[in-house]
Structures are given as structure tokens and as C-alpha cells.
C-alpha positions as CSV (number, residue, x, y, z in Angstrom):
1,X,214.8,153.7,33.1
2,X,211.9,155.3,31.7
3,X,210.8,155.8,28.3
4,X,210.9,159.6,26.4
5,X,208.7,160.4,23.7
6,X,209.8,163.3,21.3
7,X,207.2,166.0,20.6
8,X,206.6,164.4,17.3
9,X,205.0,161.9,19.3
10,X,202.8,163.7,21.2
11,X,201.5,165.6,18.8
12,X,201.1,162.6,16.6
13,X,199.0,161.4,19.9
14,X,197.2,164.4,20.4
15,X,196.0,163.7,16.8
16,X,194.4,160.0,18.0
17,X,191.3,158.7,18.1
18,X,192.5,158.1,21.9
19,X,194.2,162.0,22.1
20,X,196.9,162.6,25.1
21,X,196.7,162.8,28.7
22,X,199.3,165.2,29.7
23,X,200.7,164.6,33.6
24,X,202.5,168.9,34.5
25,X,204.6,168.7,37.6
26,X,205.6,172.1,37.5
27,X,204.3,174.5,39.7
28,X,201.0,176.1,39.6
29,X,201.8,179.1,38.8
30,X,204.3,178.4,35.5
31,X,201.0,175.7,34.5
32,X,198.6,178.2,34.6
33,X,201.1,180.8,32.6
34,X,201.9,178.3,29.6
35,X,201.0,174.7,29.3
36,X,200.3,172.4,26.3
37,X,196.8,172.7,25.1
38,X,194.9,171.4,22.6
39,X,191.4,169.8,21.6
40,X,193.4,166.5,21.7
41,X,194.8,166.9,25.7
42,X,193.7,166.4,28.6
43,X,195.7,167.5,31.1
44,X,196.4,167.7,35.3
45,X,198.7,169.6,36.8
46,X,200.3,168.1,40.5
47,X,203.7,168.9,41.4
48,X,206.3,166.3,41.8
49,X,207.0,167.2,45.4
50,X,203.4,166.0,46.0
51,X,203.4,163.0,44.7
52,X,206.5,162.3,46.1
53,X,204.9,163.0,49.5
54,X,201.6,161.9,48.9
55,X,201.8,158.6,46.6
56,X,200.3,158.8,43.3
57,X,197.5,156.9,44.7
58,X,196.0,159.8,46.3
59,X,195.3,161.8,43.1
60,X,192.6,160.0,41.9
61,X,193.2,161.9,38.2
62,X,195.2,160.3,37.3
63,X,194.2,157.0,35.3
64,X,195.9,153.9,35.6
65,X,193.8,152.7,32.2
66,X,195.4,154.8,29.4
67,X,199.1,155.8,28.6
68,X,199.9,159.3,30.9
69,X,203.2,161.8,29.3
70,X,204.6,163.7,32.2
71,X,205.8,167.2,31.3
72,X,208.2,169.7,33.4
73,X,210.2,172.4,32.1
74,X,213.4,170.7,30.4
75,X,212.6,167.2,31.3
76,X,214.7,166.7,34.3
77,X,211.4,166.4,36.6
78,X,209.0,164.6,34.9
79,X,212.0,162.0,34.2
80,X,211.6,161.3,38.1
81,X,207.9,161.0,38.0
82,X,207.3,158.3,35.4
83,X,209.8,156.2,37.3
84,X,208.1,156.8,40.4
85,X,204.6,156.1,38.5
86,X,206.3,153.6,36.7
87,X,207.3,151.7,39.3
88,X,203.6,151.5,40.7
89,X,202.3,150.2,38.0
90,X,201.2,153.0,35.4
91,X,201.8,153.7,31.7
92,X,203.8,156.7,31.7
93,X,206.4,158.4,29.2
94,X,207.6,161.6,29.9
95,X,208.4,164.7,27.2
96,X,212.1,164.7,26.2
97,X,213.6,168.2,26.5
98,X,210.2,169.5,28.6
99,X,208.4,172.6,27.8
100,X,211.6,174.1,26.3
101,X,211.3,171.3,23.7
102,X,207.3,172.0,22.9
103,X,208.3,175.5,22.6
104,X,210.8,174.7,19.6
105,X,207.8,172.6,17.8
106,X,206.2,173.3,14.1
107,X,204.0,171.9,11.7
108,X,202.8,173.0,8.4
109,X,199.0,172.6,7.3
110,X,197.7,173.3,3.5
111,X,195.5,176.4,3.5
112,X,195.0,176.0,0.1
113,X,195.9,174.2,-3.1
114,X,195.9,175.2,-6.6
115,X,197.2,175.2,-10.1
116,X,198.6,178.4,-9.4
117,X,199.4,178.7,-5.4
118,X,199.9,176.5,-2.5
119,X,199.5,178.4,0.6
120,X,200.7,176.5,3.9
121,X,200.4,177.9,7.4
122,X,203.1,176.7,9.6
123,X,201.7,176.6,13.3
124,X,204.3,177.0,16.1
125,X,201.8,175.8,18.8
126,X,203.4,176.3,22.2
127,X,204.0,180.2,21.4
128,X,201.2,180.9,19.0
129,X,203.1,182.0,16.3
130,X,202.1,181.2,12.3
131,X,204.2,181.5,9.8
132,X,203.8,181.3,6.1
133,X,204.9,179.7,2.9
134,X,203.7,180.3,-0.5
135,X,204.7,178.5,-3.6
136,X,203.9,179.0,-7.1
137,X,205.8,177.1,-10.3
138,X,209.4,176.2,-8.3
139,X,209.5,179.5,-6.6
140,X,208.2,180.6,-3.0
141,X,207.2,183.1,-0.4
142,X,207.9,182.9,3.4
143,X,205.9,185.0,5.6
144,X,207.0,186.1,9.3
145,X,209.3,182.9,9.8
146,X,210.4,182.0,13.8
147,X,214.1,181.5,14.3
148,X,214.6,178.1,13.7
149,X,215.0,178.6,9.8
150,X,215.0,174.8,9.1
151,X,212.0,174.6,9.3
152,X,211.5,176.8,6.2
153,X,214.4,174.9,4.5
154,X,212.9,171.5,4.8
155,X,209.7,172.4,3.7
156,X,211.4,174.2,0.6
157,X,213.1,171.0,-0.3
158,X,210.0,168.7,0.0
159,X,208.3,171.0,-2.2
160,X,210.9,171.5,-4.4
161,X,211.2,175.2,-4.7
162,X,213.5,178.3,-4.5
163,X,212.6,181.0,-1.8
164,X,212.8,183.8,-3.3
165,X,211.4,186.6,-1.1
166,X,211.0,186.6,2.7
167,X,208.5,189.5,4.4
168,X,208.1,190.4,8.2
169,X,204.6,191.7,8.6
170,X,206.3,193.8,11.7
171,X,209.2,194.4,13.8
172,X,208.1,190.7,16.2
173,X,208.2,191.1,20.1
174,X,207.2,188.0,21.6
175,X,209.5,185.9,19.5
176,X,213.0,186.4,17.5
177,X,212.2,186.3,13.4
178,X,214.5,183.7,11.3
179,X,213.9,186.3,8.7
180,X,217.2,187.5,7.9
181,X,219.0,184.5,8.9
182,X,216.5,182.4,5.6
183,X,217.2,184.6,3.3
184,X,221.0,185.0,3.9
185,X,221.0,180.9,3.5
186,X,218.7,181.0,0.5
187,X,220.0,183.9,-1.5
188,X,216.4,185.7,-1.3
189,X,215.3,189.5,-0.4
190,X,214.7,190.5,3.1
191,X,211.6,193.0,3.3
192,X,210.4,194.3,5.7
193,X,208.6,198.3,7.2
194,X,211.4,201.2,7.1
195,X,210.1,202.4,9.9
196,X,210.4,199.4,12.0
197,X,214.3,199.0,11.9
198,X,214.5,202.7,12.6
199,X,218.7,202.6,14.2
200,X,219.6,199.3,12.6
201,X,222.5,198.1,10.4
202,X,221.1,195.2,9.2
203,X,220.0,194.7,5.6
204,X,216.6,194.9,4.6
205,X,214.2,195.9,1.6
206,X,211.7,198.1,2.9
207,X,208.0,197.5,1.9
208,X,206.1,200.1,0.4
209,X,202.4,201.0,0.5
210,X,201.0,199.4,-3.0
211,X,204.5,197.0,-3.6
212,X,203.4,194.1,-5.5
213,X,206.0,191.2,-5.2
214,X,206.5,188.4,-8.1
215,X,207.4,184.5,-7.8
216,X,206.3,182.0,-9.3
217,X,202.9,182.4,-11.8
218,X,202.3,185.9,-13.6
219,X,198.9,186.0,-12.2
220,X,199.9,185.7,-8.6
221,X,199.8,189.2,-6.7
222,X,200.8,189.8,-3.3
223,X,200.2,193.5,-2.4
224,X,201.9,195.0,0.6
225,X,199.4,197.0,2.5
226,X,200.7,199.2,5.1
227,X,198.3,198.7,8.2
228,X,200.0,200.5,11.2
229,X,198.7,200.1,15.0
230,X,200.0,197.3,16.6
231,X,203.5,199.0,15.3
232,X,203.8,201.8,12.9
233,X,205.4,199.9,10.1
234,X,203.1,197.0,10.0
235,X,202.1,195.6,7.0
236,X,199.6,193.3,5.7
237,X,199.7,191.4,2.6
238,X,197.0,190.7,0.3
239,X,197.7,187.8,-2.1
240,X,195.3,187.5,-5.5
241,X,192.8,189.3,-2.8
242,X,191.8,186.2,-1.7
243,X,193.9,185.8,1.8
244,X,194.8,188.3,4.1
245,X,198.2,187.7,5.5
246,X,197.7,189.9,9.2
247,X,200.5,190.0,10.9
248,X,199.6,191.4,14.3
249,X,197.0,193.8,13.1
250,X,193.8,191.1,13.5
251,X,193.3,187.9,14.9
252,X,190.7,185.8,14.7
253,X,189.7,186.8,18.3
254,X,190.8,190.4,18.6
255,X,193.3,193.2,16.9
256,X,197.1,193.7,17.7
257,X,197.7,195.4,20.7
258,X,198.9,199.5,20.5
259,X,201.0,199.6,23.7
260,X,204.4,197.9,23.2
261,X,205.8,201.0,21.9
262,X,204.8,203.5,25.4
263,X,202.5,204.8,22.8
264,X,199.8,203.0,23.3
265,X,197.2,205.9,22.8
266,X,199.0,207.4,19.4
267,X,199.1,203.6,18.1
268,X,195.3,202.8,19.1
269,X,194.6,205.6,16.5
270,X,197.0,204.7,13.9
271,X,195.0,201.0,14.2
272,X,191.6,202.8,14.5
273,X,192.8,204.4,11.1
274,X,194.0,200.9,9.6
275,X,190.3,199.8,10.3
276,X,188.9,202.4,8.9
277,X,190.4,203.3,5.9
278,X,192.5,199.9,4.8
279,X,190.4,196.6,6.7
280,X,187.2,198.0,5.5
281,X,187.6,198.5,2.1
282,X,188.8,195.0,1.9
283,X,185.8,192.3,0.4
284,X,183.9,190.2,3.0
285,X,184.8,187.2,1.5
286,X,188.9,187.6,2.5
287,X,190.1,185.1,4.2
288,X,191.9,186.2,7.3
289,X,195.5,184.4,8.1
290,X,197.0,185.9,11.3
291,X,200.6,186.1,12.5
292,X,199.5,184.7,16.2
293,X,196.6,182.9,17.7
294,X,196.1,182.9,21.3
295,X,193.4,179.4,21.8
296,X,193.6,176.6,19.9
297,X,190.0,176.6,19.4
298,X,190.7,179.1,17.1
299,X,191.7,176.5,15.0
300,X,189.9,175.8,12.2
301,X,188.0,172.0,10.8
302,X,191.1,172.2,7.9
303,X,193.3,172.3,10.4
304,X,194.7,175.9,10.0
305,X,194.0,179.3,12.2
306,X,191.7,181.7,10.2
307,X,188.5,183.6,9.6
308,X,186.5,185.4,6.8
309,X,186.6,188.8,7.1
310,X,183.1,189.4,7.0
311,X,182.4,186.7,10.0
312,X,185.2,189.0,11.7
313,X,183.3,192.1,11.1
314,X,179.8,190.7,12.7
315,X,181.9,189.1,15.7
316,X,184.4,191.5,16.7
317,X,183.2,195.4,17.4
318,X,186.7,196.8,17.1
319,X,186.4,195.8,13.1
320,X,183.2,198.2,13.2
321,X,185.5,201.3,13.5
322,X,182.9,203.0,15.4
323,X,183.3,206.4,17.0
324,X,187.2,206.9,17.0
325,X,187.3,208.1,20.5
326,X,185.6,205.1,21.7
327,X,187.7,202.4,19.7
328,X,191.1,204.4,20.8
329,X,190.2,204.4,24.9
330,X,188.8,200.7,24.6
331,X,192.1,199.3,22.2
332,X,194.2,201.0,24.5
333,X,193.2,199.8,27.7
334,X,192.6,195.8,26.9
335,X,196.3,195.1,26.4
336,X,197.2,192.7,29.6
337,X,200.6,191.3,30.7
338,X,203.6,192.4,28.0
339,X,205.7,189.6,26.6
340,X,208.5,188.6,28.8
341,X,211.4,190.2,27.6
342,X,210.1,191.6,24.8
343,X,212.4,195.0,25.0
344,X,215.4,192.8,24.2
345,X,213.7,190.5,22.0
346,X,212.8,193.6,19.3
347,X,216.7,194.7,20.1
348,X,217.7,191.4,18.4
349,X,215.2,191.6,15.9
350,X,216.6,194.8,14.7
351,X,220.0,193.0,14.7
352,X,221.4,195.3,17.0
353,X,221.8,192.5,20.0
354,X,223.2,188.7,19.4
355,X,222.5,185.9,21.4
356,X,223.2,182.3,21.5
357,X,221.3,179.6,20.7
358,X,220.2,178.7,24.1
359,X,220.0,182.2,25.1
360,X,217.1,182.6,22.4
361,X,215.6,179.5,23.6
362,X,215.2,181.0,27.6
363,X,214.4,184.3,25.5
364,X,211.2,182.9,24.1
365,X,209.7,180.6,26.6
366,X,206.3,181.6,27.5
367,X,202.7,182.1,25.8
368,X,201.7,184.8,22.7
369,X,200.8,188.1,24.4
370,X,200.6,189.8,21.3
371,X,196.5,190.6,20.6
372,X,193.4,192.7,21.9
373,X,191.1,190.6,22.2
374,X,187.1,191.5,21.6
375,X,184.7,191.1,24.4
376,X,181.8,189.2,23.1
């Protein structure tokens, strides 16, 4: 029988000296939609049917002189290639639970440390997805937290804190929020923009433009700062102006995309006017800490997916402004693909459908299709 490894593992791999060389026998097409990357993987993609036919002799990629992880979809496949590879010889594991597994994956990274505020960024790698938590004197902030809330609860208990407040930047469509869910377990205040849960029951604060939420020390400030476009009730968050919390609005390679809504046109000028009159008046020296990243080169030396503002501004035109004419027709017609089932994702986001847990899990499979990016 051969041996799993957890995704633990392989990310505590990736993170080697030696990094990990990744063995996909899915098909080419699902590969080249959404497969693990990262500056620590190397990674081939050959279906199992060919090496059944074939032998694994005849693909000379893959090495018989380091440890190989096969990867399939739930697990089921790649079980059957590292016996087959296993049996001739080579050091193979494959990834228990597949890419269904890697999607369900997070790990927290320290932004930044301080008397006052910690600020970790919790990176969801397989869909893109960041997520924050923010503590100050026993009491703390989560920002745009993914469904699987124990995540959130863990790193609560490690730090020893109370959440107090939990904040969508937007109404999410790529992936369903734990939002509601963590603060129904912890007791805190759901917030989130009035606009964006427009026919919903569920229960929600809504943020307004200029809102300054408390926790922890009386000199911490996090300022909500409405900055529609990639939906109308998106909203940023600006904490001791010092970190710019994004949402979807900008990435570090690009702006939130306008056309999820059919709008795409109105919400490329609402965005043009975020740039303009909100992102602009904003210091260079911000530090930038989006809701998605699309690359992992995007990551930074500490580890965690950001920008300064100013850098932004001299890489990415669409931060110019510009003529508005110009940024609306360009925004507008960059978007790509749309997330797979994103329509029903934003239903359950709004708490108007339910699904179960493994329903959730097929719901969210797939990469982050949620920026513009700059050409450059």
C-alpha cells in the first residue's frame, strides 16, 4: 500500500531547502485550469492512463533521485500511480484527499507585529483567497474569512483573544464567506455593505462611509472606506492608515473586476471613481493587503501578499485614473472567464441558498477569477 502525505506535509516540503516535485495525473485540461503552484514546486503533469500504457520509464521527467507526490482530484488516481511507480522502484507519496484537499488548505503569516497590533494574513493558497486577523490587547478583528471558520477559531485561541468584530469587504463570488457562521460561534458583529445583501434575511451590520470600529487599544483605528467597482457596496478598510485592507478593489497585479453584476460598464465607472476620488487621496506609503492574489509570485520576501501603494501607482496604469472614458472601456473589457458557479455562490453568501458541506466543497473547486489585471 502506498504512503499519503497530508497537505501539511507538502507544504511543509514546499518550504525545504529540497522544495516538492509534484507528479498531476489529471487531465490536461483540469491541470492547466488549477494546479498547485508555488516557488517551492516543480511540477509535470501525465495522465495516469499513460503511464499505465506507456511505463513510467518512458517519461523521462520524472526523477527517480528525489521523493515525487502524485496529485489527482480526490486522491483516488494518484493512489494508483505511486503503486505503480512504487513498485518500479521510485519515491513516491501521493496527496491524501487530492486537489479537493489543497483547496480546503490555510496558513497564517505575521504582516506585522507591535505593541499595539498584530496583523496576520491568512493565505488560502489553492483558491487565492486572504483573509485577515487583527489583534490588539485580548480582543480581535477578522477580515473576509473563507468558510471553514476553524481556522479563525484556532488562531483565536493560540493568541489568546476574543473576536469581537468580523467585516466582509464585499458580497464574495468565487468563494462562500465563514463570515456569519464566526461570528454567530464567537458572539461578535457581523458587518458588512447594505447594498450588497440587497433581498436577504440574514443579519448584518451594515458599514458606513467614515465608520471607525474599536477593539483592543484606544489608538487603534480601522476606518471603513466605501470603495465601490468590483461591487457597489465594497468597502475598504484603512487601519491606523498604515494598511489598506482591499477586498477586491486592488491587487497587487490589477483592480477588481466590474462585470459580475451584467453591469460591467456602470461598475467600471463606480471603480474609476473609487480611484479617483478615495485610492488617490490615500498616502504612498500604505501598505496594500488584498482580498485575492492570483500568482504566487506575488508573494512577498515576509512571506505575505502585498504592495505599497505608491509602487502600485507607478506599476499599474489603471491606479493613474487617467481619462475616465479610457479606464471605463479598458476595466470593462479585461475581465476573462467568470468563477464557476459564482451566481449561486453570491445566493449563499446572501444566506438566501444552504448547502452542505460537501456541496460547498464541489462549489468552490477551481482558481481566483476575481481581478483585472494591468498590462505591463
Amino acid at each position: 500500500m502506498p504512503k499519503s502525505i497530508s497537505v501539511h506535509e507538502l507544504h511543509e516540503r514546499m518550504n525545504s531547502p529540497e522544495g516538492a516535485f509534484v507528479l498531476d495525473v489529471r487531465a490536461s485540461g483540469a491541470y492547466q485550469d488549477w494546479r498547485i503552484q508555488d516557488k517551492g514546486i516543480t511540477s509535470v503533469n501525465i495522465q495516469n492512463s499513460k503511464l499505465k500504457e506507456h511505463g513510467p520509464e518512458a517519461f523521462p521527467e520524472i526523477p527517480k533521485d528525489r521523493q515525487i507526490v502524485a496529485v489527482c482530484a480526490k486522491g483516488v488516481s494518484a493512489q494508483e500511480t505511486a503503486q505503480m511507480l512504487g513498485d518500479k522502484g521510485y519515491d513516491i507519496t501521493y496527496l491524501e484527499g487530492g486537489m479537493g484537499a489543497w483547496s480546503e488548505f490555510y496558513y497564517p503569516v505575521a504582516v506585522s507585529v507591535s505593541d499595539e497590533l498584530d496583523l496576520f494574513q491568512v493565505l488560502r493558497p489553492a483558491k487565492g483567497c486572504l483573509s485577515y486577523f487583527l489583534t490588539s490587547h485580548g480582543e480581535a478583528i477578522v477580515v473576509d474569512a473563507s468558510r471553514h471558520v476553524d481556522e479563525y477559531l484556532k488562531l483565536a485561541e493560540e493568541k489568546g483573544v476574543k473576536i469581537r468584530h468580523v467585516l466582509d469587504t464585499h458580497l464574495h463570488a468565487d468563494h462562500i464567506t465563514g463570515g456569519p457562521e464566526l461570528a454567530e460561534q464567537t458572539g461578535a458583529k457581523y458587518w458588512i455593505g447594505e447594498s450588497e445583501m440587497q433581498g436577504s434575511s440574514r443579519d448584518f451590520n451594515a458599514l458606513k462611509d467614515g465608520l471607525k470600529l474599536e477593539f483592543g487599544s484606544s489608538t487603534l483605528e480601522v476606518l471603513a472606506i466605501p470603495t465601490p467597482g468590483h461591487t457597489p457596496g465594497s468597502t475598504s478598510f484603512l487601519v491606523n492608515n498604515q494598511f489598506l485592507l482591499s477586498g477586491d478593489t486592488v491587487f497587487v497585479n490589477g483592480l477588481g473586476r466590474p462585470d459580475l453584476g451584467g453591469k460591467a460598464q456602470e461598475w467600471a465607472k463606480l471603480l474609476y471613481q473609487t480611484v479617483v476620488n478615495k485610492l488617490n487621496k490615500l498616502s504612498d506609503d500604505v501598505i496594500v493587503l488584498p482580498a485575492h492574489y492570483s500568482d504566487f509570485k506575488e508573494i512577498t520576501d515576509g512571506g505575505y501578499v502585498g504592495a505599497v501603494l505608491g509602487d502600485l501607482r507607478e506599476s499599474n496604469e489603471l491606479l493613474q485614473g487617467g481619462d475616465e472614458d479610457v479606464f471605463t472601456e479598458s476595466v470593462a473589457g479585461r475581465a476573462g472567464a467568470t468563477p464557476p458557479n459564482y451566481e449561486t455562490i453570491v445566493q449563499i453568501n446572501r444566506g438566501n441558498v444552504h448547502v452542505t458541506q460537501q456541496e460547498a466543497s464541489d462549489l468552490e473547486v477551481g482558481p481566483n477569477r476575481c481581478a483585472v489585471k494591468h498590462q505591463g
